[in-house]
C-alpha positions, 0 to 999 in steps of 0.5 A: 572185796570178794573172791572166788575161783574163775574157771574158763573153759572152752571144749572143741573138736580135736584140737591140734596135738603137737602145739595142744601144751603150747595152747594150754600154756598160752591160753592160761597165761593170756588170760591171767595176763588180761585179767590183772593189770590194768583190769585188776580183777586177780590177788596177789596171791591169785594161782593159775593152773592150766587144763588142756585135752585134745577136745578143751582149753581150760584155765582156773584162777584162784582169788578173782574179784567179783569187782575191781576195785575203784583207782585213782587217775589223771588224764593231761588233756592239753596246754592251758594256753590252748584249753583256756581263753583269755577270761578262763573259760573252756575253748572249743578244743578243750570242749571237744576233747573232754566229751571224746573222754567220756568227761563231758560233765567236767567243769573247766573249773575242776580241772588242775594245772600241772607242768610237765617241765615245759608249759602248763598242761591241764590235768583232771584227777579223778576216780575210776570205777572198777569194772565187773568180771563180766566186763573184764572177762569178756574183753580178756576172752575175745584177746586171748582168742585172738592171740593164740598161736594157733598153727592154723585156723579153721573158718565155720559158720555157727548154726545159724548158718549165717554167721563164721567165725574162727578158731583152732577147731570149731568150738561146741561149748564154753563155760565160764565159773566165778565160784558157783556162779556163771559168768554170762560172757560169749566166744565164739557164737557159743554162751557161758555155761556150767556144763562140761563134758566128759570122755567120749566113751568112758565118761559122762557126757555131760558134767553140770559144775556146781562150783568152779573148784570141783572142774578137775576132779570132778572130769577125771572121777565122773568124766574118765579125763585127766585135764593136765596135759603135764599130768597126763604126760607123767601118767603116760611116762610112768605107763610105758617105763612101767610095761616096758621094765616088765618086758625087759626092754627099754625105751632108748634115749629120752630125745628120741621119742620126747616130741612122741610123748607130747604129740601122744599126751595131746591124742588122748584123754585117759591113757593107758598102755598095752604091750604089742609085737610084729614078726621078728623077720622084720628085724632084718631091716635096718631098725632106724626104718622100722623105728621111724614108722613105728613113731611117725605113722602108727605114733607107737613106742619102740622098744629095745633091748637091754642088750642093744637092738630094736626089739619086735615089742613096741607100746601103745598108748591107748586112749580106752582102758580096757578089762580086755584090750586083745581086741586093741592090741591085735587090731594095732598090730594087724595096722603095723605089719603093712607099715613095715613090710613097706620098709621091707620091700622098699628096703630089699628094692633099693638093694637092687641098684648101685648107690653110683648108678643112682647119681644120674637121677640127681639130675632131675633133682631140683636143688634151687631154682637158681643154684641147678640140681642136685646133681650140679649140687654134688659135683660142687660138693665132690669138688669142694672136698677134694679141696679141703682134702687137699688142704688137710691130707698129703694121702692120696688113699685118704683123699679118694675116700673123701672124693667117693663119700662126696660123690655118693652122699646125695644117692639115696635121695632118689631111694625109695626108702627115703622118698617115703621118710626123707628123714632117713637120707644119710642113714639110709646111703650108709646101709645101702654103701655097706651091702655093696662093700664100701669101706667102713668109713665111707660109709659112715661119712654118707651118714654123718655129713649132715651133721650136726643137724641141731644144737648139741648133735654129734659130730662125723665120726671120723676124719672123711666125714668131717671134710664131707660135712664141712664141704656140705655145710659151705657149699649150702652157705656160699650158695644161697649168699651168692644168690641173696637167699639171707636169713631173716628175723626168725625166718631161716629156711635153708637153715643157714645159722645151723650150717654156719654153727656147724663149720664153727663146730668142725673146725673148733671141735676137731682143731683144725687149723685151716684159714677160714678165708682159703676154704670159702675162696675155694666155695666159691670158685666151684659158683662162678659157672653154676651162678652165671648159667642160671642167672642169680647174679645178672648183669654184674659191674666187673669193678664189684666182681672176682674173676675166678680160674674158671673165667666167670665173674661172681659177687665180691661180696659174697665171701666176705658176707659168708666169712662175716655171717660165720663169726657172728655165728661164732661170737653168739655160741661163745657168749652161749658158753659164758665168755663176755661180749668184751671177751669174744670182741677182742679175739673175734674183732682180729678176725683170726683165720684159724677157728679151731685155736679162738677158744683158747684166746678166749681163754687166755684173754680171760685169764690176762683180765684177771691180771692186776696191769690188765685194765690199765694195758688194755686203756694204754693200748687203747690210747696208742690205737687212738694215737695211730688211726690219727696219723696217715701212713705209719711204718711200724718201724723204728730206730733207737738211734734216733730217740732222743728221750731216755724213757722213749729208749727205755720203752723200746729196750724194754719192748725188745726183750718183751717182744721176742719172748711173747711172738715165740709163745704166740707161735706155740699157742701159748696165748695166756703167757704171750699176753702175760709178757706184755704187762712187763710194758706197762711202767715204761709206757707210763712214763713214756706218755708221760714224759714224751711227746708223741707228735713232735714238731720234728717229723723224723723224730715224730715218725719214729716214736709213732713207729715204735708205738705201731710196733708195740700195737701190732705186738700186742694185739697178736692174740686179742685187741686188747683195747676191746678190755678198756672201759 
């Protein structure tokens, strides 16, 4: 059966440059997708590749069939109780449903009787046609369209001023290429062609394809446009490492301008890069100012110096390939002076106010409209990291630091520097607290205390930031449970799981040792007002309520659905890390009040996994927890003087030479070797079950033995349920 080549194309207005990879990939996938399958049009040694450019979604296919071929099928139609009367002939129903099948030719005769393991169905085996190309990708252009991820979608009537349709951008032409031959399909209003186009100014404005293996080349060599975005993408990297190693400088961390480099190779069709400069007096500004217009308004590349610094050289990723780029270079730098004297004047303007004469201005800051204003919002903060201070320092030096960065944090959200890049608050109240002579660490705590801001940021960088960001991060989570703003799905607008994410992180990372459930009591104590007074939660059942110091009355819940959400959060960056669900279970399911020391149970539960007793500890320590949960009221308290069997008071001697030595390793931390003692229990408890009888008649004598058994259980469950471990 014959083969060749399929190329699609659809050419558009500019297309959206941060999600135009993400078209390109889908587009080809879907595509390949609804072609093979059930449609069977592809090889199996069929290649997709890919074409996406600011004005095409492209997609080639090596070794598409011209014609599917036929396969074999079978359609159950119906019991042959229903189907078939009493002398064999179709009934009605049987009648009606072959003609909705297209089958109306079939004799009842024709049909075979097969069981499905209940009653007999009847069956008609047959063979299907394979479709033709064009059938199959008419289908399976019209799926892909739809179900692309466009941001947002675009309505535009077609010249014949009457009808709309709907794409990313409005579509101008499509091509549509099996071989040399064109595949008479439609999209979009638009007809299958052969004609492509190329760049705007420096190609050829139309590319008649004779076959649909030349597309690539044939665009870049006659049409000036590279159609890889990912090879437009490495083009575009190797330009600006190459102009920036000529200049000496470099272009900073590869995370800061990644998301640059995709939005640039989504503008452009044929890049190139030239070299431009501003007026070194801009420096004086803090560089994080001039970097971000830099990348967000003018889409440039900052550079820096070899040394450290922002350099005045920036990169320009033209989409002209000039033998005289002056023109360029000048009109772009003559574009960015404005910019940056913008961050200049809003930067020297800011200077002119006290970071503590702005906190006022809070105040008319919408926070939530449940939850009050910024300013309420701080006075929470402030609050809830004197707490925390407390809690962590005896310095009374220490705790005013912590209470003064709390206390400025929010400032520059009323800055005009960060009215115009909200991306810069934090870094922003840092520079401004600095230029008043706050102490060093204050200031960096105004910075840091939104961190971390994603998965794998940096941590505060010392202790006052640390409880400013802890306070923070509670203080948003304890506040949108209370008023059942919840994530949901995929949906998380207040960021929720990150803030969760990140306490886990303070308090893991930077070991310490405070009770989970002390610090989000103290959050929620600083809501009973807030909550109340802007009535998030009305008419609350005292019965389903706290009552706080303050006198006011909040949900019940609410701490323990923070606390609940945290070790979910905690449990899911533990497994990211390699630990089994049975693992991060037996640890999380004791909910541990100190975070900062679960890693190492973890550890030390892997670790007693691996011991030879483990599995069989883990099944006895299972069966004695099945024991306890079927008798009321057990005191884990026992008397050797009332056993009466030598095995239950060689378990209980045993158990008290064991129980001391692990509850001293226990305290120290020493979980591994804790957990490790407890294996020296298994032969006693072996013979214990296997030669006494636990609920004995006697009620003395029963209690007693379920006493020693809950007293083991208790013991030996200190560091990880262990029965978590049993199969």
């Amino acid at each position: 059966m014959s083969t060749a080549t399929l190329l699609v194309e659809l050419f558009t207005e500019e297309l959206p440059p941060k999600s135009l990879d993400k078209l390109g990939v889908t587009f080809a996938a879907l595509l390949r997708s609804h072609l093979a399958g059930k449609r069977n049009m592809l090889s199996d040694d069929s290649q997709t590749t890919n074409f996406a450019t600011p004005r095409r979604l492209a997609v080639s296919i090596t070794n598409v069939r011209h014609v599917a071929p036929d396969r074999e099928f079978f359609e159950r139609l119906m019991p042959v109780a229903v189907g078939l009367d009493k002398d064999g002939n179709a009934t009605p129903a049987l009648l009606k449903k072959l003609a909705a099948k297209s089958l109306g030719h079939i004799n009842s005769a024709e049909l075979l009787r097969e069981s499905d393991g209940k009653v007999d169905q009847l069956v008609y085996r047959g063979t299907a046609k394979g479709q033709s190309l064009q059938v199959a990708l008419q289908d399976a252009l019209e799926e892909t369209i739809v179900g692309l991820p466009v941001p947002k979608v675009m309505s535009y009537q077609l010249a014949d001023g009457v009808t709309t349709v709907q794409f990313a951008r409005p579509a101008h032409s499509l091509v549509a290429l099996h071989g040399a031959v064109v595949v008479p399909v439609h999209a979009l209003g638009l007809e299958a062609g052969r004609t492509t186009h190329g760049h705007r100014f420096q190609g050829a404005a139309d590319i008649e394809l004779k076959h649909a293996d030349e597309y690539e080349s044939r665009l870049e060599n006659e049409g000036g446009v590279i159609a890889s975005f990912e090879k437009r993408r490495t083009e575009i990297m190797r330009l600006l490492f190459a102009h920036a190693e000529q200049t000496g400088d470099t272009l900073g961390e590869a995370e800061d301008y990644t998301l640059l480099l995709d939005e640039v190779a989504g503008l452009v069709e044929r890049p190139t890069v030239y070299v431009g400069k501003f007026d070194a007096e801009f420096l004086e500004v803090p560089a994080e100012c001039l970097v971000l217009t830099m990348r967000l308004n003018q889409k440039y590349f900052p550079l820096f110096l070899s040394e450290g610094g922002l350099s005045s050289r920036f990169l320009i990723v033209s989409n002209m390939r000039l033998d005289n780029p002056q023109n360029v270079i000048e009109g772009n730098q003559r574009v960015v002076r404005p910019r940056l004297a913008d961050a200049r004047f809003f930067f020297e303007t800011d200077k002119k106010t006290k970071l503590a004469d702005r906190i006022p201005k809070l105040a008319s800051v919408v926070y939530h409209n449940k939850l009050g204003s910024q300013g309420e919002r701080v006075d929470r903060v402030r609050a809830i990291a004197r707490a925390i201070a407390g809690l962590a320092s005896n310095d009374l030096a220490f705790n005013k630091r912590v209470d003064l960065a709390a206390h400025l944090a929010k400032a520059d959200l009323v800055t005009e520097m960060v009215g115009e890049f909200p991306e810069l608050q934090g870094t922003m109240g840092k520079y401004y607290a600095l230029h008043e002579g706050i102490p060093l660490d204050v200031a960096e705590a105004i910075e840091d205390h939104y961190k971390p801001r994603f998965a794998g940021d940096t941590l505060p960088r010392n202790d006052v930031g640390v409880i400013v960001a802890l306070a923070d991060k509670l203080e948003t989570l304890v506040g949108m449970f209370a008023i059942g703003q919840l994530p949901s799905g995929d949906k998380d607008p207040f960021a929720l799981r990150r803030h969760a994410i990140g306490v886990v992180r303070i308090l893991v990372d930077r070991q310490l040792l405070v009770n989970i459930s002390q610090l989000v009591d103290l959050v929620v104590q600083q809501f009973g007002s807030t909550i109340v007074a802007h009535g998030a939660v009305p008419n609350i059942n005292p019965a389903n309520a706290a009552t706080l110091s303050t006198g006011v009355a909040v949900r019940a819940e609410t701490a323990s659905e923070v606390k609940e959400f945290i070790f979910e959060r905690f449990a899911g960056t533990l497994k990211e890390q390699g630990y089994s669900t049975m693992e991060v279970d037996a640890v999380l399911s004791l909910r541990p009040e100190k975070l900062g020391d679960v890693a190492y149970r973890v550890k030390a539960v892997r670790a007693f996994a691996l011991l030879p007793e483990a599995k069989a500890l883990a099944a006895a320590n299972k069966r004695i927890g099945n024991i306890l949960k079927k008798s009321e009221g057990v005191v884990a308290k026992y008397s050797k003087e009332k056993m009466l069997e030598a095995s239950e008071i060689s378990l209980a001697e045993v158990a008290e030479r064991v129980m001391p030595d692990a509850a001293q390793l226990f305290e120290i931390g020493e979980y591994e070797a804790s957990l490790c003692e407890f294996a020296k229990l298994l032969g006693p408890l072996d013979i214990f079950f296997d030669q006494v009888m636990v609920n004995a008649d006697n009620p003395t004598i029963r209690a007693n033995r379920l006493g020693l058994l809950a007293t083991l259980h208790r013991e030996m469950n200190r560091v990880a349920d262990l029965s978590k471990l049993a199969a």
